[in-house]
LODREN-621744 format. One record per residue (C-alpha): residue number from 1; residue in three letters; x, y, z. Coordinates in Angstrom, 1 decimal. Each point is the difference from the previous one (the first is absolute). Layout:
residues N
+-----+-----+--------+--------+--------+
|   i |  aa |      X |      Y |      Z |
+-----+-----+--------+--------+--------+
| NUM | ALA |      X |      Y |      Z |
...
+-----+-----+--------+--------+--------+
//
This chain:
residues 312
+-----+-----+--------+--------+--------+
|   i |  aa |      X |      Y |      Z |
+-----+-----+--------+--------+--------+
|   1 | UNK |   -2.9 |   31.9 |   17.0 |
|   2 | UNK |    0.4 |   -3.3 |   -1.6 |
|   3 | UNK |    4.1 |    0.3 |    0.7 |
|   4 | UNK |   -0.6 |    0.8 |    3.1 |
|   5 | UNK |   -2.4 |   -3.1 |    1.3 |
|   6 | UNK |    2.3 |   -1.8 |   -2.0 |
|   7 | UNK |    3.0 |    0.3 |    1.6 |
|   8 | UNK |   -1.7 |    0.7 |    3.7 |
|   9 | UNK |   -1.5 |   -3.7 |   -0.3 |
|  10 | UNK |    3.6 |   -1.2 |   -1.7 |
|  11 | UNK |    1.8 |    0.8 |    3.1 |
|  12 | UNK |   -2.4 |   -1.1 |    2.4 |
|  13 | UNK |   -0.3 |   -3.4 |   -1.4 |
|  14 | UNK |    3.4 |   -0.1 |    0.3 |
|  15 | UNK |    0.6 |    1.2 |    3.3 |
|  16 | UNK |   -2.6 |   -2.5 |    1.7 |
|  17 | UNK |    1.4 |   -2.9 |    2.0 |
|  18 | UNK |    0.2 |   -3.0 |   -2.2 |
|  19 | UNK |    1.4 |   -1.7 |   -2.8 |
|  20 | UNK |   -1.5 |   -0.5 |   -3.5 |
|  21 | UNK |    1.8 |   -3.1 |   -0.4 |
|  22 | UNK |   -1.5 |   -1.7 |    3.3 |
|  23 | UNK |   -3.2 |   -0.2 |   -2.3 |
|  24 | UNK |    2.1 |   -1.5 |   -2.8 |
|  25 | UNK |    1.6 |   -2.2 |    1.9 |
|  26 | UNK |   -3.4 |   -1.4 |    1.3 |
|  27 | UNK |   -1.1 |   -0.9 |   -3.4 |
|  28 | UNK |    2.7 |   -2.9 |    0.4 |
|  29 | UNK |   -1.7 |   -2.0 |    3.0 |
|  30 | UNK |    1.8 |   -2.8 |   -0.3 |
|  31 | UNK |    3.1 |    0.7 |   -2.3 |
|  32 | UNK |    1.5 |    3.1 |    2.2 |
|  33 | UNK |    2.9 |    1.8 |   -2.4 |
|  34 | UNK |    3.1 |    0.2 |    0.7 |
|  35 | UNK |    1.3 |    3.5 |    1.3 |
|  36 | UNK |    2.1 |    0.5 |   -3.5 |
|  37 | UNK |   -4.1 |   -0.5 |   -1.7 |
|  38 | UNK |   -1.3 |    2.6 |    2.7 |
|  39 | UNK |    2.8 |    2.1 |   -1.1 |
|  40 | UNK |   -0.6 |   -0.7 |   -3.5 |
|  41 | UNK |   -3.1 |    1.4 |    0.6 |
|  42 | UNK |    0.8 |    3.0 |    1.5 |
|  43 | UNK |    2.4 |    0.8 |   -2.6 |
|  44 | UNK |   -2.5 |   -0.6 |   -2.9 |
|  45 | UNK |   -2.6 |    2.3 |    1.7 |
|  46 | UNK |    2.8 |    3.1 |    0.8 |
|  47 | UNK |   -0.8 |   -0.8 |    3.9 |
|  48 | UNK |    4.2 |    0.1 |    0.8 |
|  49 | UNK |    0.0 |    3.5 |   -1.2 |
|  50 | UNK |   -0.5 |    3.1 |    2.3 |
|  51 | UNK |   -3.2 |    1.2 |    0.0 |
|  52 | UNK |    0.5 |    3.1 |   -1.8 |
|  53 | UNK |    1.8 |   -1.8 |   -2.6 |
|  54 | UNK |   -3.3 |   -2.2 |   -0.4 |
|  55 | UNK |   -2.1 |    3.0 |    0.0 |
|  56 | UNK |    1.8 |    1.8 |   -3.1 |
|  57 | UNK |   -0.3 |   -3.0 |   -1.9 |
|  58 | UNK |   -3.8 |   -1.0 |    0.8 |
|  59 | UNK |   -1.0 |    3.6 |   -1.1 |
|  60 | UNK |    2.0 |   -0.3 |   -2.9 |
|  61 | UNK |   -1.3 |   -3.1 |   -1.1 |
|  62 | UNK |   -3.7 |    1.2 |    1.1 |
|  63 | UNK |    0.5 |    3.2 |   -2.1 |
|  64 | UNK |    0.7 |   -2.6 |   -2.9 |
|  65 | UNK |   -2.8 |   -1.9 |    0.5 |
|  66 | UNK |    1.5 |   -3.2 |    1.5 |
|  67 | UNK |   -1.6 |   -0.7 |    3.8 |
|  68 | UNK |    2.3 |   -2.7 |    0.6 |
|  69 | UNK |   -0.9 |   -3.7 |    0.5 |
|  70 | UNK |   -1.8 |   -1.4 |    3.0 |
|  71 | UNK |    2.0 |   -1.6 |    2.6 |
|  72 | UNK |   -3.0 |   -2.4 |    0.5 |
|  73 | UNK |   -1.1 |   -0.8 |   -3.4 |
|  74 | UNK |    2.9 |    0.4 |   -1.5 |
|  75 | UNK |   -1.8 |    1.9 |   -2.8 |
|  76 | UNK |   -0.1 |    3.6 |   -1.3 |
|  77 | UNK |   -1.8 |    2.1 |    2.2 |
|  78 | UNK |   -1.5 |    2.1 |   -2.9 |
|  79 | UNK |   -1.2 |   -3.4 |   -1.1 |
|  80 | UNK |   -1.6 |   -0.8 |    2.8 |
|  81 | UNK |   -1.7 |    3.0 |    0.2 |
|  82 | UNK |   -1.2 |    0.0 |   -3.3 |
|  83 | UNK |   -1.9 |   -3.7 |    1.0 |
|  84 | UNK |   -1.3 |    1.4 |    3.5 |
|  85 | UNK |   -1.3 |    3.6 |   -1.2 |
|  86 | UNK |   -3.1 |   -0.8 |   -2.1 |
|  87 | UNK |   -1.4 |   -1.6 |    3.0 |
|  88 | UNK |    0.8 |    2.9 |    2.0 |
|  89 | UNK |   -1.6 |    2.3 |   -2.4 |
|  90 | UNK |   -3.2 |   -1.7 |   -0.4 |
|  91 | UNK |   -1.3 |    0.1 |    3.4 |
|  92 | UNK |    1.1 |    3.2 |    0.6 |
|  93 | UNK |   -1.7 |    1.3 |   -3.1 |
|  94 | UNK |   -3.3 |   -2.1 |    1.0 |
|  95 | UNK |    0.8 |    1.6 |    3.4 |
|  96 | UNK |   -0.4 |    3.8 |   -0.8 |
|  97 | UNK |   -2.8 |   -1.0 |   -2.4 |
|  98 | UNK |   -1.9 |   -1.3 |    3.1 |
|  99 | UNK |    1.1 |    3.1 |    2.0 |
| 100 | UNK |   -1.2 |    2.3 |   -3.0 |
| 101 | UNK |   -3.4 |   -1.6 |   -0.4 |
| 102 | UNK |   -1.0 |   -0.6 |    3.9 |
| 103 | UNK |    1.9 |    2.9 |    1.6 |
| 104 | UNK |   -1.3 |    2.5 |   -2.1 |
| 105 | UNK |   -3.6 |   -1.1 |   -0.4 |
| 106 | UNK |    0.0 |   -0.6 |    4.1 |
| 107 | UNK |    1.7 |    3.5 |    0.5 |
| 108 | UNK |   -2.6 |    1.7 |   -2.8 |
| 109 | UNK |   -3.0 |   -2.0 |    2.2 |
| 110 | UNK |    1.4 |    0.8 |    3.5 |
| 111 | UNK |    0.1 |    4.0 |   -0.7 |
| 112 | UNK |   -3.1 |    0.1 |   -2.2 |
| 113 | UNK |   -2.3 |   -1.8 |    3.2 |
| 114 | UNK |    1.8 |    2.0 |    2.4 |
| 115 | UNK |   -0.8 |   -0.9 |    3.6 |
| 116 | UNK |   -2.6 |   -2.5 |   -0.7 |
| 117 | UNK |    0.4 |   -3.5 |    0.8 |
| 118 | UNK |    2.0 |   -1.0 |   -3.4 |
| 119 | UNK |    2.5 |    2.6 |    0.6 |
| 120 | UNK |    0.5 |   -1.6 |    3.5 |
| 121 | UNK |    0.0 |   -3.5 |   -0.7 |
| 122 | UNK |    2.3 |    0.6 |   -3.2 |
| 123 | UNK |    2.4 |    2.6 |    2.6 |
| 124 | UNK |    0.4 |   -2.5 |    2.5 |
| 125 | UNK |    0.4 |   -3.1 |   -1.9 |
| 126 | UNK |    2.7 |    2.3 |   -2.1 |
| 127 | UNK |    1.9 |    0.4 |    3.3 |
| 128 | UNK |   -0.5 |   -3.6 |    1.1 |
| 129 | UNK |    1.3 |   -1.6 |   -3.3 |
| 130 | UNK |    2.9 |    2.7 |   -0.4 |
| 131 | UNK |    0.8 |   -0.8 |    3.9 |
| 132 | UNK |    0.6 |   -3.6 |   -0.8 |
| 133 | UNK |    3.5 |   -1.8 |   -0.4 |
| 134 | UNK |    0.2 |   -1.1 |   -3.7 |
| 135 | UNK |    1.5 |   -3.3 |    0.9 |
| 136 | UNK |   -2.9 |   -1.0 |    2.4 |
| 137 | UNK |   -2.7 |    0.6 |   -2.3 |
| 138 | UNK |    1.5 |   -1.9 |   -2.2 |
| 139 | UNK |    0.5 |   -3.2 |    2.1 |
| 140 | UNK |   -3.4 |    0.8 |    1.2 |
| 141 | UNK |   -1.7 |   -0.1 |   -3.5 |
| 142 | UNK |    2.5 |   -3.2 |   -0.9 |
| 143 | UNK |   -1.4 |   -1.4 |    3.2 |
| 144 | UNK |   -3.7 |    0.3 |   -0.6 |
| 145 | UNK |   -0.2 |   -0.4 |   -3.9 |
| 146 | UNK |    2.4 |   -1.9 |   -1.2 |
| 147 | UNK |    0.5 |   -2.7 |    3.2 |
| 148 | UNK |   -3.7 |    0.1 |    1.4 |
| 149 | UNK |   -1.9 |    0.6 |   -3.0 |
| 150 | UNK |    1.6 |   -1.1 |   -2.8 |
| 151 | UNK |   -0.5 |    2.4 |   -2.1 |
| 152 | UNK |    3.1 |    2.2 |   -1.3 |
| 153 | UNK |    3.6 |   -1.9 |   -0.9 |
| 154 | UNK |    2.2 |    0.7 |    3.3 |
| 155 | UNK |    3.3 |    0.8 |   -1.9 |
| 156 | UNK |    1.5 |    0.4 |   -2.7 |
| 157 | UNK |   -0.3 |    1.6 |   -3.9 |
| 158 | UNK |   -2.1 |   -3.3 |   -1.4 |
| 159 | UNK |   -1.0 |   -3.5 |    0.8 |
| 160 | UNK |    2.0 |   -2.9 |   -0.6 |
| 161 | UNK |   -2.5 |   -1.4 |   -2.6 |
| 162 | UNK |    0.3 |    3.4 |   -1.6 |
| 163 | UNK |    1.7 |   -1.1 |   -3.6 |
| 164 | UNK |   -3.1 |   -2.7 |   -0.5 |
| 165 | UNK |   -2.6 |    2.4 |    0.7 |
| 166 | UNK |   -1.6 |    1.7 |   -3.3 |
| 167 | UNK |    0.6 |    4.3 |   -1.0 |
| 168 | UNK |   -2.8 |    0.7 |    2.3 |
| 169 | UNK |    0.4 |   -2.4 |    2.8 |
| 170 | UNK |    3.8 |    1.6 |    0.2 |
| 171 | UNK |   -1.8 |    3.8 |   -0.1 |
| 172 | UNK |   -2.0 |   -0.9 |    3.1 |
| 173 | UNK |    2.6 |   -2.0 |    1.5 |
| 174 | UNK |    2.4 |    3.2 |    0.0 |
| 175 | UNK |   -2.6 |    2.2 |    1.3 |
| 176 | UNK |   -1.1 |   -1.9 |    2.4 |
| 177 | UNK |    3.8 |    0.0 |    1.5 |
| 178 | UNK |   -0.1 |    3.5 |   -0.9 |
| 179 | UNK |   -3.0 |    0.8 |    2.8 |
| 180 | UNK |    1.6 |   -0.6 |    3.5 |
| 181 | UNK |    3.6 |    2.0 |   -0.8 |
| 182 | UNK |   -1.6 |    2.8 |   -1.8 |
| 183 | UNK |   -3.0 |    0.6 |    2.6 |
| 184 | UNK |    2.8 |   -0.1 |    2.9 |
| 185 | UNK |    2.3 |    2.2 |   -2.1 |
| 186 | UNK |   -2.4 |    2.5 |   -0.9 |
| 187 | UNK |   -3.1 |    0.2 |    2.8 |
| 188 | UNK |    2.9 |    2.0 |    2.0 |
| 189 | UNK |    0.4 |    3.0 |   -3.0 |
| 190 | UNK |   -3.6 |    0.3 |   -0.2 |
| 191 | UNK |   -0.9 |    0.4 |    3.4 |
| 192 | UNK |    2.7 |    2.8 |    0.2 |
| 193 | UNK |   -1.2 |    1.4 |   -3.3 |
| 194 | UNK |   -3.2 |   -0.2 |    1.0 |
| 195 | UNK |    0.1 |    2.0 |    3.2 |
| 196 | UNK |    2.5 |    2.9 |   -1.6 |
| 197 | UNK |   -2.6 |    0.5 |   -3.0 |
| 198 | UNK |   -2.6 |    0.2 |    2.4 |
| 199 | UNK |    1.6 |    2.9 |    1.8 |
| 200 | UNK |    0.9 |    1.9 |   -3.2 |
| 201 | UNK |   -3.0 |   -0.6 |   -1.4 |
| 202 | UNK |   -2.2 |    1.6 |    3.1 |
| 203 | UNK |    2.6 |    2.9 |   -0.1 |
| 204 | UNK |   -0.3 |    1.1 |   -4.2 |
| 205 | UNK |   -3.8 |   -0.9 |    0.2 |
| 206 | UNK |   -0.1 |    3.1 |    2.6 |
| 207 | UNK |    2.1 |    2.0 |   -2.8 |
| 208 | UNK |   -1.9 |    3.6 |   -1.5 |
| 209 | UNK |    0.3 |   -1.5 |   -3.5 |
| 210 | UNK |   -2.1 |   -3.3 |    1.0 |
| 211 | UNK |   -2.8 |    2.5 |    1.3 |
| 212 | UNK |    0.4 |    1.6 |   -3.1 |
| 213 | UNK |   -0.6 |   -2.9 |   -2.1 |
| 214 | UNK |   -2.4 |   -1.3 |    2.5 |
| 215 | UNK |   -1.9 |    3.6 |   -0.5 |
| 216 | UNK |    0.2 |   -0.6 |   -3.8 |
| 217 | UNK |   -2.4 |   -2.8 |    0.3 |
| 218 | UNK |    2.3 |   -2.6 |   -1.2 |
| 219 | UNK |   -1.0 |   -3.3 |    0.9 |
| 220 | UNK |    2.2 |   -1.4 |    3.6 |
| 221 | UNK |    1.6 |   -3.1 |   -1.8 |
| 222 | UNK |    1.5 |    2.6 |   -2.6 |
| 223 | UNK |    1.2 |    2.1 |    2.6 |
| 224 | UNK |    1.5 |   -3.2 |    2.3 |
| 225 | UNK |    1.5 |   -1.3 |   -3.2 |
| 226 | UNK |    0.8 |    2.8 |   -2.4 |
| 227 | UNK |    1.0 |    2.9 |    2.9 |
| 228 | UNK |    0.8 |   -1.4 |    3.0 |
| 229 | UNK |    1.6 |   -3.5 |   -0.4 |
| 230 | UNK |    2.8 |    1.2 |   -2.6 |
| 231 | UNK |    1.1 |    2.7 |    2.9 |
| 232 | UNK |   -0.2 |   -2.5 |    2.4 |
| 233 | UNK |    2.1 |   -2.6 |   -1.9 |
| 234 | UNK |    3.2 |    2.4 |    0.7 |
| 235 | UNK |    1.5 |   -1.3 |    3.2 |
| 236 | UNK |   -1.6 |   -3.5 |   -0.9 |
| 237 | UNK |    2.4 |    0.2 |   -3.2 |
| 238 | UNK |    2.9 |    0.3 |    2.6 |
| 239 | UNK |   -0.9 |   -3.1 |    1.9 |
| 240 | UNK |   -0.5 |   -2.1 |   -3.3 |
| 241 | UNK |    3.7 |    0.8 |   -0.4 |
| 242 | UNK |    1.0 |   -0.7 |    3.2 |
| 243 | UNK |   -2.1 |   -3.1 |   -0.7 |
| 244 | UNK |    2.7 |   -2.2 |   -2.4 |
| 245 | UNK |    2.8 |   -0.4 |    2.8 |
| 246 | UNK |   -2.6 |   -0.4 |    3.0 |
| 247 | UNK |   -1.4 |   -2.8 |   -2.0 |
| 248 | UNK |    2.9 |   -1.5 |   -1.2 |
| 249 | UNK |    1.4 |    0.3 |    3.7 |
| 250 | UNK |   -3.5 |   -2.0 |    1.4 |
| 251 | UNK |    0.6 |   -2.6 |   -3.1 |
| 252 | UNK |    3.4 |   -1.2 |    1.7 |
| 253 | UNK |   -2.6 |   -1.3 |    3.0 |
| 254 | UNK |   -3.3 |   -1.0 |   -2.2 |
| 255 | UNK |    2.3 |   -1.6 |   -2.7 |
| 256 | UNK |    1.6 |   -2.2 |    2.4 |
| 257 | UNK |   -3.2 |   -1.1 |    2.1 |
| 258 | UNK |   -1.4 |   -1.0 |   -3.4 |
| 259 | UNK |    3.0 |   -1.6 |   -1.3 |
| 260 | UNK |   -0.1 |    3.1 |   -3.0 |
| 261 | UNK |    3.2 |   -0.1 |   -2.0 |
| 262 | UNK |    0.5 |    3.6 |   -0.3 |
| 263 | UNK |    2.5 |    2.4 |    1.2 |
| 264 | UNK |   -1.4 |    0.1 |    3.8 |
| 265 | UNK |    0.9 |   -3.9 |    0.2 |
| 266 | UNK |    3.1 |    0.6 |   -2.0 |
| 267 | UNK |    1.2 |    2.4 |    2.6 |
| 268 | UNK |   -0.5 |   -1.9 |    3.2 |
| 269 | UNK |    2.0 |   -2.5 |   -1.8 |
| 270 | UNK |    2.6 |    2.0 |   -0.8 |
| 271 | UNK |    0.3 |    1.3 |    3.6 |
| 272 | UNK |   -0.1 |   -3.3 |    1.6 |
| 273 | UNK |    2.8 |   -1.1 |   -1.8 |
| 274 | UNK |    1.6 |    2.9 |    0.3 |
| 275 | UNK |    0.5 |    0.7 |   -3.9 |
| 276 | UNK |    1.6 |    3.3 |   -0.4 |
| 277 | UNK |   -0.9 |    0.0 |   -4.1 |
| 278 | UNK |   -3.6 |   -0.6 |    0.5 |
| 279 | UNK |   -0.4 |    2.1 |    3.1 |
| 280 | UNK |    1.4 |    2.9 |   -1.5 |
| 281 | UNK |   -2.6 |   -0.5 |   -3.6 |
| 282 | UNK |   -2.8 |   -0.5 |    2.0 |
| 283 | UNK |    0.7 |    2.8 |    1.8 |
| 284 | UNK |    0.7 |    2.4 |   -3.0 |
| 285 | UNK |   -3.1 |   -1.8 |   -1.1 |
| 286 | UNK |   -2.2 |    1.7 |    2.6 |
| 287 | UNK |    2.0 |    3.5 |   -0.5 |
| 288 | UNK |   -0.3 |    0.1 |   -3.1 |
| 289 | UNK |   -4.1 |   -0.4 |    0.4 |
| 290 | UNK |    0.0 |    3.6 |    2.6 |
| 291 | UNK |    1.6 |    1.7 |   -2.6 |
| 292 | UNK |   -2.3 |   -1.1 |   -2.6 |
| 293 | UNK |   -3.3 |    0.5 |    2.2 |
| 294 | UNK |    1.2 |    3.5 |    0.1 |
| 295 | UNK |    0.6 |    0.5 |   -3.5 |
| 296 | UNK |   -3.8 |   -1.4 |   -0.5 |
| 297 | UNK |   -1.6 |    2.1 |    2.7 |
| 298 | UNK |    1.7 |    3.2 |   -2.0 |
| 299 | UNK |   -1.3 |   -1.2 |   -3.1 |
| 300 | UNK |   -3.4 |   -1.1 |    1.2 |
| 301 | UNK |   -0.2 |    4.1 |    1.5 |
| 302 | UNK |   -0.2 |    1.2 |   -3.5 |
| 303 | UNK |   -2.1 |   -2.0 |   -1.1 |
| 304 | UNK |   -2.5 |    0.0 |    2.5 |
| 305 | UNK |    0.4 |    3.6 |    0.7 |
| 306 | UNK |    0.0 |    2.3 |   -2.7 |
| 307 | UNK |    1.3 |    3.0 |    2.0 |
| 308 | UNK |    2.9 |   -1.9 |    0.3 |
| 309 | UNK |    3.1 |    0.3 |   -2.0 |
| 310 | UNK |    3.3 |   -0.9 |   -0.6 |
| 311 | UNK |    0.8 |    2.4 |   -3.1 |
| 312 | UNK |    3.1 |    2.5 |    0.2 |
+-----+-----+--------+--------+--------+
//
């Protein structure tokens, strides 16, 4: 799977009208190279060669761990992932944790009041928030509490007065940049979570062995919690999984609203300027994260469900 988005982004990258070297070239405003330094250039970077020639040897080198250098920063691209990627990963991680907490306990409240006016207010407001375009709610929230009011930083990992401000004053002053991205980021996933728990929660609560408890006299939050949530968690797995590349795919937006040096940002660069190298890690970036979502949804099925098993 990997090979093949690999090499099916490689060739479209390559096939698009354009040339790499238009971006270089801008990077010299006023001193314009000569055409034997554009062709310098083209010859450093293996851009004279055919294209299948330039294939073999970026899988080769990508197989031995070498990504290639940048054409922008001039850089290695391994390097530059290596800088961007801890950004990335924390507000995703914070992401899902907000999904976990508010999707689930919404979902567990929206089944268990059932038709009353909690279940419609939180069904609705599910559909409304999941209905709305990532990018607007964040220029909407930038808008109102960060311009009008004041109160959250409008961009950015930290404030410039950052390195004077004491260990705690530095805590707060990363969380409150933290807020805005990771509520845009994450409000989405919980809304959807929310409404598919809901429904699979209704259905197992209808299940023969829930009467049974239910007949046993065992108390209803042991039944919600300790019989019906862990079968409902199944197909909720499955979306968690499906989670890490949807994320990182509505970072690429959020992080660049919000100025967030992370992969998203790093990958509109890199297709602005038209830089093969970086394209084609970011991309293997996000790949690599649907492959790994699976292999945590299988794990997770085993542990949540015991009848599950992948012994031979």
């Amino acid at each position: 799977m990997l090979l093949g988005i690999a090499s099916l982004v490689f060739f479209i990258i390559h096939i698009a009208p354009g040339d790499p070297l238009d971006m270089l070239i801008n990077q010299y405003q006023r001193n314009v190279p000569s055409p034997e330094t554009i062709e310098a250039f083209r010859i450093k970077y293996g851009l004279d060669q055919p294209i299948h020639i330039q294939y073999f040897k970026w899988l080769q080198n990508c197989l031995a761990g070498d990504l290639g250098e940048s054409f922008r920063y001039h850089r290695p691209v391994t390097t530059l992932i290596t800088e961007r990627i801890p950004f990335t990963i924390q507000l995703t991680f914070l992401a899902l944790l907000f999904d976990a907490l508010f999707g689930i306990l919404l979902g567990i409240i929206s089944a268990v009041k059932q038709y009353t006016l909690t279940d419609k207010i939180i069904s609705v407001g599910s559909l409304i928030i999941y209905s709305i375009p990532g990018f607007w709610l964040a220029l909407m929230l930038i808008l109102i509490f960060s311009v009008n009011l004041g109160w959250l930083p409008l961009s950015q990992t930290r404030s410039l007065d950052y390195d004077l401000l004491s260990g705690v004053d530095q805590f707060k002053d990363r969380l409150m940049h933290l807020i805005l991205p990771v509520f845009v980021l994450g409000i989405a996933s919980a809304a959807s979570t929310a409404r598919y728990l809901r429904s699979r929660l209704l259905e197992v609560l209808n299940e023969e062995f829930i009467l049974a408890a239910r007949a046993r006299g065992i108390k209803e939050k042991a039944v919600i919690f300790s019989h019906a949530l862990k079968n409902a968690l199944i197909p909720i797995i499955t979306i968690y999984g499906m989670s890490l590349p949807f994320l990182l795919g509505g970072s690429v937006l959020i992080e660049s609203i919000f100025s967030w040096p992370g992969m998203g940002s790093l990958a509109i660069e890199a297709v602005q300027n038209r830089d093969y190298p970086l394209i084609l890690a970011t991309t293997m970036m996000g790949a690599i994260l649907v492959v790994l979502g699976n292999l945590l949804a299988d794990i997770m099925y085993a542990i949540v469900d015991p009848r599950v098993s992948y012994d031979t």
